[in-house]
N, C-alpha and C positions, 0 to 999 in steps of 0.2 A: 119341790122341783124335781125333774127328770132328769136322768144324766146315760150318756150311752157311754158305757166300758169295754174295750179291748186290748187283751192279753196276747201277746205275740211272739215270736222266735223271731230274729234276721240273723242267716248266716253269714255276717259282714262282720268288723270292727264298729263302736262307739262312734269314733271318730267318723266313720264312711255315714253312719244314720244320722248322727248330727247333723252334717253336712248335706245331705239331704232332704232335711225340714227345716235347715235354719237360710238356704241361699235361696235366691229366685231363682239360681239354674236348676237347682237341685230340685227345689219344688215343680217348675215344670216337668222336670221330665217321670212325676208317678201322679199327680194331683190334677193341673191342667195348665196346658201349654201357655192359655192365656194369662200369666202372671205376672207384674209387675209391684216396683215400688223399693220401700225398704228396710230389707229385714236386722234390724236394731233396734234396741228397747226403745219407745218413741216411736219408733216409723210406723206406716199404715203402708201392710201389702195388698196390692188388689188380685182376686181372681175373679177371671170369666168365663164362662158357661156360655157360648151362646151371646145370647142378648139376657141374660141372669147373670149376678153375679154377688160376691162380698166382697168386703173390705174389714180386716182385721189388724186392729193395733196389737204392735209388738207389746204385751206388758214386762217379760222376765225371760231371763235365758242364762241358762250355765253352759262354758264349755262341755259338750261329753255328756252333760246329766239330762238338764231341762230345756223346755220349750213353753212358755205360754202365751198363747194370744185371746183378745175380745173380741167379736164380732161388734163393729161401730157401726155399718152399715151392707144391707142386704134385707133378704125376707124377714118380713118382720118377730117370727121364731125364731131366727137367727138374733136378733137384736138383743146384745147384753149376754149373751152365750157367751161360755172361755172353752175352751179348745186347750189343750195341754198332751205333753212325750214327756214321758221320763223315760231316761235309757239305763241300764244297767250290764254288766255282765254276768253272763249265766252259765258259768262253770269254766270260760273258756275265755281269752280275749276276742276270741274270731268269734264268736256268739254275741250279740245282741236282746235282753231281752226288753220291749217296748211298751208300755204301759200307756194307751190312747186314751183320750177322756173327751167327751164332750159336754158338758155342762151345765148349768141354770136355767135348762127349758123349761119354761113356764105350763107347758100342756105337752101330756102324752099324747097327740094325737095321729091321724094317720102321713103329715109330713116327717112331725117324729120318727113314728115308724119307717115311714121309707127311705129318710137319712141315714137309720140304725144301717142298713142293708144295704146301702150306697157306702157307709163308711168301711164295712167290711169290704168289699170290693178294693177303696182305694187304699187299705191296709195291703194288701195282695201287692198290688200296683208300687207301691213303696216299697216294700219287700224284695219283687221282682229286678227293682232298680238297684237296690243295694248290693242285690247277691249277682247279679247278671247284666247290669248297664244299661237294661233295658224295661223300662216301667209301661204300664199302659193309661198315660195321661187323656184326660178330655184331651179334645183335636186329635190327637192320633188315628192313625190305620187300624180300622178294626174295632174302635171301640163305639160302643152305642151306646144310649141314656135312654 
């Protein structure tokens, strides 16, 4: 199985990245506006794209540390994928260091691939939000797919 990895810095606190991937406000405003649902272990959040979209069960979450979800419903690549943040500090409390994973794809193939490239994007866009307020989610001014 395939798995896409990304190593990252946010000049923020823990607490601010947490907060960030674990709420729907937070998630709108770097990932996409379109999100609902709820984010607790059990809950199923939805994002949209468009007329495309997922739907991801909460499976685990630590204060501060982790994040993990499953992909339950969406493109079928997506289907049975886990998505996972571990946060840490890296040398500093206002430093963040953020370990992305996305996980159990079944084919390296070229959606694969253009998620790999899509995910670095909205690594940025996360990032952006944490250090400045201001992320660049789907729906947004300016951004294009």
């Amino acid at each position: 199985m395939s798995e896409i990895k990304i190593l990252f810095h946010i000049a923020a606190p823990r607490e601010k990245v947490y907060e960030a991937i674990t709420t729907i406000e937070g998630l709108a405003n770097w990932w996409t506006k379109q999100t609902c649902g709820e984010s607790r272990p059990g809950g199923i959040i939805r994002f949209r794209f468009g007329k495309f979209g997922n739907d991801m069960k909460v499976l685990s979450m630590k204060k501060n540390e982790w994040l993990q979800w499953e992909c339950v419903d969406g493109p079928d690549d997506w289907l049975g994928t886990r998505l996972s943040f571990q946060l840490d500090e890296n040398g500093s409390k206002a430093t963040t260091r953020v370990r992305f994973e996305h996980s159990c794809w079944k084919n390296a193939n070229d959606f694969f691939a253009g998620c790999t490239f899509t995910w670095g994007r909205y690594m940025e866009s996360l990032r952006q939000f944490c250090q400045t307020g201001k992320g660049e989610a789907f729906g947004t001014c300016g951004y294009r797919q």
